[in-house]
TIVEX-240063 format. One line per 8 residues: number of its first residue (from 1); their letters; for each residue x, y, z of C-alpha. Coordinates in nm, 4 decimals, always signed. Layout:
BEGIN
NUM	a	X Y Z ~ ...
END
This chain:
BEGIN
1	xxxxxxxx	+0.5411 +6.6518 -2.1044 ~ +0.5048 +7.0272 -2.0949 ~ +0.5525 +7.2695 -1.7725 ~ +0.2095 +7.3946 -1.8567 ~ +0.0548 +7.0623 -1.8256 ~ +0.2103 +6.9705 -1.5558 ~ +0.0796 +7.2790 -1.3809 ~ -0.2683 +7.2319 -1.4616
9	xxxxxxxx	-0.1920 +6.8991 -1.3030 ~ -0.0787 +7.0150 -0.9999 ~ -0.3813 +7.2691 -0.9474 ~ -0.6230 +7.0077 -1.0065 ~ -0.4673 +6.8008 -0.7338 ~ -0.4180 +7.1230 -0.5078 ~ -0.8076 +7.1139 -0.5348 ~ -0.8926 +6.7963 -0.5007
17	xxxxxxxx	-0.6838 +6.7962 -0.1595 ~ -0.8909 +7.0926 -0.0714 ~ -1.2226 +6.9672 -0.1591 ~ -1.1423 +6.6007 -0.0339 ~ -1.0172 +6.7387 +0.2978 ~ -1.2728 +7.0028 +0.3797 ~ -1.5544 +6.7307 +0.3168 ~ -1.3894 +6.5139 +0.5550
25	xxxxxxxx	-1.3451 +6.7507 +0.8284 ~ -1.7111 +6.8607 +0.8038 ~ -1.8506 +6.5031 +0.8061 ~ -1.6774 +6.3851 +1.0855 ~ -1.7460 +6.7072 +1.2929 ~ -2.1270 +6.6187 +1.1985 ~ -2.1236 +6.2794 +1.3280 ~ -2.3407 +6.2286 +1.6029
33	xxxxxxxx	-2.1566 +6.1111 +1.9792 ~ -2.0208 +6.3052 +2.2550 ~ -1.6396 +6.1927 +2.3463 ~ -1.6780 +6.3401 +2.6980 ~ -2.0518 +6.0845 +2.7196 ~ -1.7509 +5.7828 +2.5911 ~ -1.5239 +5.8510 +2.8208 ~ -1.7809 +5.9048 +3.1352
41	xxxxxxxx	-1.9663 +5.5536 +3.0386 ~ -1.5571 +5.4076 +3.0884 ~ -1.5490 +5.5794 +3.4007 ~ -1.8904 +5.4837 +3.5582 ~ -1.7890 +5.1235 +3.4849 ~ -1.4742 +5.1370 +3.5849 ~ -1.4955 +5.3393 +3.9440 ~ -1.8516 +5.2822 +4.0038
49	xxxxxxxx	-1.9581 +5.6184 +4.0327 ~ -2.2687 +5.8262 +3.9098 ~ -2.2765 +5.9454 +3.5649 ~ -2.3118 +6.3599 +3.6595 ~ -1.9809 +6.3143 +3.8296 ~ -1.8122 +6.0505 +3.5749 ~ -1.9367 +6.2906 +3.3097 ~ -1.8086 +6.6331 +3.4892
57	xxxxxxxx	-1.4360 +6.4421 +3.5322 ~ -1.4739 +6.3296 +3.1660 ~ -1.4902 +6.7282 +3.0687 ~ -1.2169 +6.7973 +3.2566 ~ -1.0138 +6.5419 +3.1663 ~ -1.0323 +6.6163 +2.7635 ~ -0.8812 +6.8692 +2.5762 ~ -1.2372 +6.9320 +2.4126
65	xxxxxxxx	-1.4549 +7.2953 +2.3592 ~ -1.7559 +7.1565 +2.2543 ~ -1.9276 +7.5307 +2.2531 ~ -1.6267 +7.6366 +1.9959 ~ -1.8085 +7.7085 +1.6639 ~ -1.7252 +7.4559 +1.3340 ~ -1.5468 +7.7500 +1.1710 ~ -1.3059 +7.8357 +1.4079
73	xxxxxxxx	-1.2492 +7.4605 +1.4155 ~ -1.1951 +7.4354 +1.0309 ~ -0.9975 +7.7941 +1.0068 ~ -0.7600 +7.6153 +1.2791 ~ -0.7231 +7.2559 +1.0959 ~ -0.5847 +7.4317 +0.7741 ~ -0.3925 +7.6689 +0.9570 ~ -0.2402 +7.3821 +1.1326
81	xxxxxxxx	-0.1716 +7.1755 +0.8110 ~ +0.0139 +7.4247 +0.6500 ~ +0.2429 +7.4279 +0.9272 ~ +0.2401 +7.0503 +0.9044 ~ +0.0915 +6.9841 +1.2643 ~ -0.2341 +6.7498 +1.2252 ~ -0.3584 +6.8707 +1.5522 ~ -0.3794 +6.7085 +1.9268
89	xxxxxxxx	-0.5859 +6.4494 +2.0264 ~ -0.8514 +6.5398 +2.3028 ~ -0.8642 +6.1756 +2.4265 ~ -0.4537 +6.0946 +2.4437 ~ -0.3794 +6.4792 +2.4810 ~ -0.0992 +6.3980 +2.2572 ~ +0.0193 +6.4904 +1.9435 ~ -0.1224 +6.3510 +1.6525
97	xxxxxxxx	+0.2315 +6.3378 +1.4298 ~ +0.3689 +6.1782 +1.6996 ~ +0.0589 +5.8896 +1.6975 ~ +0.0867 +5.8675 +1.3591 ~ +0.4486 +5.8213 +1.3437 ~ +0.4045 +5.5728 +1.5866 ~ +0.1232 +5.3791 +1.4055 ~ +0.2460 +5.4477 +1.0220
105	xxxxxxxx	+0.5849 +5.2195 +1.0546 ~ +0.3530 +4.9015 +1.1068 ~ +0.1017 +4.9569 +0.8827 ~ +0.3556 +5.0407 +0.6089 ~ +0.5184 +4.6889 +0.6597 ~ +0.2345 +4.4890 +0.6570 ~ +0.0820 +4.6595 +0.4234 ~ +0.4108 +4.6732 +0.1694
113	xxxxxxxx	+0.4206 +4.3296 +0.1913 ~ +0.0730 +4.2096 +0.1340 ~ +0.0443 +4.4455 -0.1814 ~ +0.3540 +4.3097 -0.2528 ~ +0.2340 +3.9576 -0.2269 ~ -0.0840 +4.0665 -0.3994 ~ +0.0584 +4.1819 -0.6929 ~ +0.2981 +3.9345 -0.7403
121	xxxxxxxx	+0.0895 +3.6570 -0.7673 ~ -0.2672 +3.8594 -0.9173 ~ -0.0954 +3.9251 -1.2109 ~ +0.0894 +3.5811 -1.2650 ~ -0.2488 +3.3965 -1.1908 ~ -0.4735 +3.6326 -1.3838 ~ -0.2247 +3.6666 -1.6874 ~ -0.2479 +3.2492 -1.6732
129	xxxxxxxx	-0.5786 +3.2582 -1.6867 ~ -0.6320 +3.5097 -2.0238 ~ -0.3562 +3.2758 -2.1967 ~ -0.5988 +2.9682 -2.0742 ~ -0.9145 +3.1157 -2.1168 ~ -1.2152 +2.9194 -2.1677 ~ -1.0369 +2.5820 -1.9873 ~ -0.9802 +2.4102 -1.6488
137	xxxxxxxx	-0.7323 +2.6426 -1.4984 ~ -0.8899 +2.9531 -1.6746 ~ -1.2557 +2.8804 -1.4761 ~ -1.0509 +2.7836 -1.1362 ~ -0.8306 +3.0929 -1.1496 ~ -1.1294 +3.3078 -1.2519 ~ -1.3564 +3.1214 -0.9569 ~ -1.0761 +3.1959 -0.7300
145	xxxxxxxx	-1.0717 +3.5950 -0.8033 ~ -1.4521 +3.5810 -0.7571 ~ -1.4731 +3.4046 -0.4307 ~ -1.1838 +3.5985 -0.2919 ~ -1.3107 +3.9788 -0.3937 ~ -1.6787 +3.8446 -0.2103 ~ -1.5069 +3.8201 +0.1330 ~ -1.3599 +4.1526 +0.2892
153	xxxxxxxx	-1.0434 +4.1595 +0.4738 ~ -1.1923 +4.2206 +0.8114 ~ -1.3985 +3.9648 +0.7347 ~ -1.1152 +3.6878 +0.6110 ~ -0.8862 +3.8238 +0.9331 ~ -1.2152 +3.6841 +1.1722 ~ -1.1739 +3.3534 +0.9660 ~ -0.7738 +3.3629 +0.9682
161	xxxxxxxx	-0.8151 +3.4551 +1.2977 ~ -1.0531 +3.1723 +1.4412 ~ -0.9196 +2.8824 +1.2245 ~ -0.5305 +2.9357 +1.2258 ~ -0.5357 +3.1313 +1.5265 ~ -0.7760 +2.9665 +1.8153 ~ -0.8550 +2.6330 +1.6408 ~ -0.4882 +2.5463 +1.5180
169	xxxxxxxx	-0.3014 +2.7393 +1.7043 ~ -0.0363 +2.8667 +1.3704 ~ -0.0139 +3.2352 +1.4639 ~ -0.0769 +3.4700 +1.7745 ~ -0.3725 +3.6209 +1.8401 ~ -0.2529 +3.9646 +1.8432 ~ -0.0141 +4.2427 +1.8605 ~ +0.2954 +4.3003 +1.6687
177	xxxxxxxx	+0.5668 +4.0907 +1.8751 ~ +0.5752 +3.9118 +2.2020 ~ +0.5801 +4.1347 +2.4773 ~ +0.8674 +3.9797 +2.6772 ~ +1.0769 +4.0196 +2.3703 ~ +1.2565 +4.3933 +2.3747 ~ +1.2385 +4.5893 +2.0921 ~ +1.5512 +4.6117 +1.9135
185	xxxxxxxx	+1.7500 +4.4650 +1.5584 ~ +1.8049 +4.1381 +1.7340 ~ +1.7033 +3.7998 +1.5644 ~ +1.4492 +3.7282 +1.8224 ~ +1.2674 +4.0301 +1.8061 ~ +1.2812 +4.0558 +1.4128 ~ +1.1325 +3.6941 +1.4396 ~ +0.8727 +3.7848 +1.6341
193	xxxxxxxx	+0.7597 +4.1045 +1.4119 ~ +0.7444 +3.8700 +1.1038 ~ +0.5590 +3.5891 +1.2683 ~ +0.2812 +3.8576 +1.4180 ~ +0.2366 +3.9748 +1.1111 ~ +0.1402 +3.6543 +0.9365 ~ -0.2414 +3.6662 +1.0080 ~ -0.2617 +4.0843 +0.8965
201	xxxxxxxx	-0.1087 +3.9886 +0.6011 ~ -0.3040 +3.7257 +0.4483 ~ -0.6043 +3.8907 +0.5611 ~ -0.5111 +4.2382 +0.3821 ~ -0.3821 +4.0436 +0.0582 ~ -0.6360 +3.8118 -0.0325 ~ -0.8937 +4.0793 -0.1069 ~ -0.6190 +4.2597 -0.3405
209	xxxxxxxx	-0.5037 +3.9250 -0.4988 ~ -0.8828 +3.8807 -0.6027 ~ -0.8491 +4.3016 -0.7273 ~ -0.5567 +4.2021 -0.9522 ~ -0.6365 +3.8452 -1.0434 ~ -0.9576 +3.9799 -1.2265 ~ -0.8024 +4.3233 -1.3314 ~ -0.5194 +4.1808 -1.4837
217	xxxxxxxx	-0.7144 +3.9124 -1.6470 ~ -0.9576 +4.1128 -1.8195 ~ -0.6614 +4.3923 -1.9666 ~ -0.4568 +4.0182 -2.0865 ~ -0.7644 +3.9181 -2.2937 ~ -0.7904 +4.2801 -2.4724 ~ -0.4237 +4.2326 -2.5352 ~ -0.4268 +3.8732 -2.6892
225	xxxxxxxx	-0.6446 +4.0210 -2.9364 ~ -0.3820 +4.2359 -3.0706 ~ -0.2009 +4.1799 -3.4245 ~ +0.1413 +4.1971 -3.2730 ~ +0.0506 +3.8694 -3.0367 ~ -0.1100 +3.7095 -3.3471 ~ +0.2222 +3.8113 -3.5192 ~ +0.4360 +3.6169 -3.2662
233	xxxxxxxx	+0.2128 +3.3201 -3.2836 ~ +0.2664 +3.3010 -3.6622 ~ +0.6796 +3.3769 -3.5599 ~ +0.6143 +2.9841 -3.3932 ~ +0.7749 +3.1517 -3.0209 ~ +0.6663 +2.9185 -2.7607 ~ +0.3974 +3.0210 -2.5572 ~ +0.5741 +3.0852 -2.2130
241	xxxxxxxx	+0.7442 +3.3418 -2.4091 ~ +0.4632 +3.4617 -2.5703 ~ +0.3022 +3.5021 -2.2327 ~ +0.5423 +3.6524 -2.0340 ~ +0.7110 +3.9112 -2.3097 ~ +0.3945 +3.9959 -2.5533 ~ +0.0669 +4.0005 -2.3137 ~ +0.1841 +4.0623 -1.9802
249	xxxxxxxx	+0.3465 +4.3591 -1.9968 ~ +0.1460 +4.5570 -2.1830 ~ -0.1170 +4.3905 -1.9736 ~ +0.0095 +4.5682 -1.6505 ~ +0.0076 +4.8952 -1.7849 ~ -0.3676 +4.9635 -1.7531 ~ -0.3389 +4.7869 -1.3303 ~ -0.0535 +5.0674 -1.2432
257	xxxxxxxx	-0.3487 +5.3183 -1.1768 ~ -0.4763 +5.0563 -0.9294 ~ -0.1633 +5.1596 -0.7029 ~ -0.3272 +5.4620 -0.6134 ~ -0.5900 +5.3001 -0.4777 ~ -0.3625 +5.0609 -0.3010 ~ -0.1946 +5.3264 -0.1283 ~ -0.5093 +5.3968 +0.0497
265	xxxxxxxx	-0.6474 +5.0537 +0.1194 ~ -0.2435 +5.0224 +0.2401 ~ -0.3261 +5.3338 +0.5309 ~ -0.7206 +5.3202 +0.5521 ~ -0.8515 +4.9521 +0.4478 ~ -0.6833 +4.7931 +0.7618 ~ -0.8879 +4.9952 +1.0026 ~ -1.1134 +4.6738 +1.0662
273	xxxxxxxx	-0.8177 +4.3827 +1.0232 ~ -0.5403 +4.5771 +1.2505 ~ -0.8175 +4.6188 +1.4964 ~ -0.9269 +4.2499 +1.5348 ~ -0.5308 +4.1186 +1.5522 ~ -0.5063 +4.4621 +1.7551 ~ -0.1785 +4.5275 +1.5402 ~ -0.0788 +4.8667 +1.6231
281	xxxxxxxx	-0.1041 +5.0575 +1.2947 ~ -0.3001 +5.3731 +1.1415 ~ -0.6018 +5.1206 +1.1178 ~ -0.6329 +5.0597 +1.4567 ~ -0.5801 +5.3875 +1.6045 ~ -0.8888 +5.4761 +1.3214 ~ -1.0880 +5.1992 +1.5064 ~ -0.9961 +5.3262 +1.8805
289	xxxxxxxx	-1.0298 +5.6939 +1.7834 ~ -1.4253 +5.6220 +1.6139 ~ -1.5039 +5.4696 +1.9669 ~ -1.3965 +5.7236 +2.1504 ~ -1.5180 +6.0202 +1.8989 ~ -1.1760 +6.1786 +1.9496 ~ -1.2719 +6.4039 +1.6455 ~ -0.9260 +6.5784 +1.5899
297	xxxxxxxx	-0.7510 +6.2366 +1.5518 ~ -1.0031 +6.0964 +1.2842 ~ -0.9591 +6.4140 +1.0609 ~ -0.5781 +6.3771 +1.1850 ~ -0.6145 +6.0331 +1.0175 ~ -0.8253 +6.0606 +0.7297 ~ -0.5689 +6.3750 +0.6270 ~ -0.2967 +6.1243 +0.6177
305	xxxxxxxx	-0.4797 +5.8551 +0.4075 ~ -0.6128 +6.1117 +0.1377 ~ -0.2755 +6.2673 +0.1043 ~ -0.1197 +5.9436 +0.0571 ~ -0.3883 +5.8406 -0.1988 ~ -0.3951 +6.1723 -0.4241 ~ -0.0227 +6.2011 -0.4058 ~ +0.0264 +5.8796 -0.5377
313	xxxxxxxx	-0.2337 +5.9551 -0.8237 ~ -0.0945 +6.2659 -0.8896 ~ +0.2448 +6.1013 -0.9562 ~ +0.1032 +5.7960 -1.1437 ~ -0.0520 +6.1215 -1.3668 ~ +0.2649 +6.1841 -1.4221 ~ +0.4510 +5.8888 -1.4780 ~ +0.2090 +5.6769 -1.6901
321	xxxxxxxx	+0.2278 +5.8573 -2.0103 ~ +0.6618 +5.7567 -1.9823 ~ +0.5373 +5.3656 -1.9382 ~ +0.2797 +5.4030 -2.2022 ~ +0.3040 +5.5539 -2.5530 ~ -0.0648 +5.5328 -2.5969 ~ -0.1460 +5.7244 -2.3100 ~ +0.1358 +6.0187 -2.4586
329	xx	-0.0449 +6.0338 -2.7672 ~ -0.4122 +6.0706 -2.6355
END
């Protein structure tokens, strides 16, 4: 791969970031809400006051110029960025790095692990299936990838949550370890972390499983179709070997673009399952700061996820064509 190509490369993704980030910022600044109207609502409720003087305490209390005009806002963010500061949040008056390294640590591990999980068994199940295609365990397998990629992950964590949570009683009902337990590398504590994560993680892998299940099916069945599998049929190699050595491997190839997108379902598609177990990760600070329109930490947030997402495709650019000869040659 040439230094010229991998130039161009980089200044398409330099503009990308640019484009994706700029449309961010402006949408979210466009969204309708008031935080200082959020936070006064939370204080008339909880102090009983009127909602002139819950409102007035609600200005003073955030770190908000609502008359300051979009421009200056936007000059600022990039400014900012380049110096790698994301920016304060008006509702926590805190630092957004410092939230997000807070938050990021949690949602990496659950997050690791489910895609982990997800991949693991996708591509066994759907590489089963091409081989089998057209019987029993094809049409399960296949039914299984369908039913799985209907039902969201905020949507399986309600159902993980009500059935194994409330109605059997198998994991907690939140948070990511006890809160009697200290935080530390002890066995208790690492015990506690893995058994709070249970419910986050089968809710954030079944939804990929489904991805990679059909993904990985589909690219197996163009592959079984090739002369060189035909080839080591006619050889007489048994077909667990055939499987494993001639049609899933090249079978992957096309699914490693399908990281990418992992990467930001791993920091953005949790928002709605890390905010029903209330695990403490970049998903549900996303959830908290959309209720309370804190506006700097969404676009704080959103930065995060896109650079994650185009950084990973910009290296998976970059990489594939060493996995792939086909991809070199085109």
């Amino acid at each position: 791969m040439s230094l010229k190509h991998v130039l161009k490369k980089f200044g398409i993704f330099i503009l990308f970031v640019w484009a994706a980030l700029s449309l961010t910022f402006i949408l979210v600044h466009l969204m309708p809400g008031d935080p200082a109207y959020v936070l006064a609502t939370m204080y008339m409720q909880q102090w009983n006051i009127k909602f002139e003087e819950a409102y007035k305490m609600a200005q003073e209390s955030l770190a908000w110029d609502p008359t300051k005009p979009i421009w200056i806002r936007y000059v600022e963010y990039f400014a900012n960025l380049l110096k790698g500061n994301l920016g304060e949040s008006i509702v926590y008056r805190e630092s957004i790095n410092k939230i997000v390294a807070k938050s990021i640590p949690w949602t990496i591990f659950i997050g690791s692990i489910s895609l982990f999980l997800a991949y693991m068994i996708g591509i066994y199940l759907g590489s089963h299936a091409a081989w089998k295609r057209g019987k029993a365990s094809d049409t399960s397998i296949f039914s299984l990838g369908i039913v799985l990629s209907s039902f969201p992950s905020f949507v399986m964590a309600v159902f993980i949550l009500i059935f194994l949570g409330v109605k059997f009683k198998l994991i907690p009902l939140g948070g990511a370890y006890s809160e009697w337990i200290d935080p530390g590398f002890t066995p208790e504590f690492i015990g506690s972390v893995l058994y709070h994560a249970i419910g986050p993680v089968i809710a954030l892998s079944a939804e990929n499983i489904a991805i990679y299940i059909l993904g990985m099916r589909n690219s197996a069945v163009s592959v079984i179709q090739e002369d060189f599998v035909n080839f080591a049929v006619m050889r007489g190699l048994k077909n667990k070997t055939i499987s494993r050595k001639y049609v899933r491997k090249p079978a992957i190839l096309p699914l490693i673009t399908n990281l990418a997108a992992s990467v930001g379902f791993l920091f953005g598609g949790a928002t709605l399952a890390e905010t029903i177990f209330r695990y403490p990760g970049i998903g549900y600070q996303f959830g908290t700061a959309l209720g309370m329109r804190d506006y700097p930490l969404i676009v704080g947030l959103f930065t995060v996820q896109i650079l994650a997402v185009l950084i990973a495709m910009f290296f998976i650019e970059l990489i594939y064509p060493l996995v792939d000869p086909r991809a070199r040659e085109r």
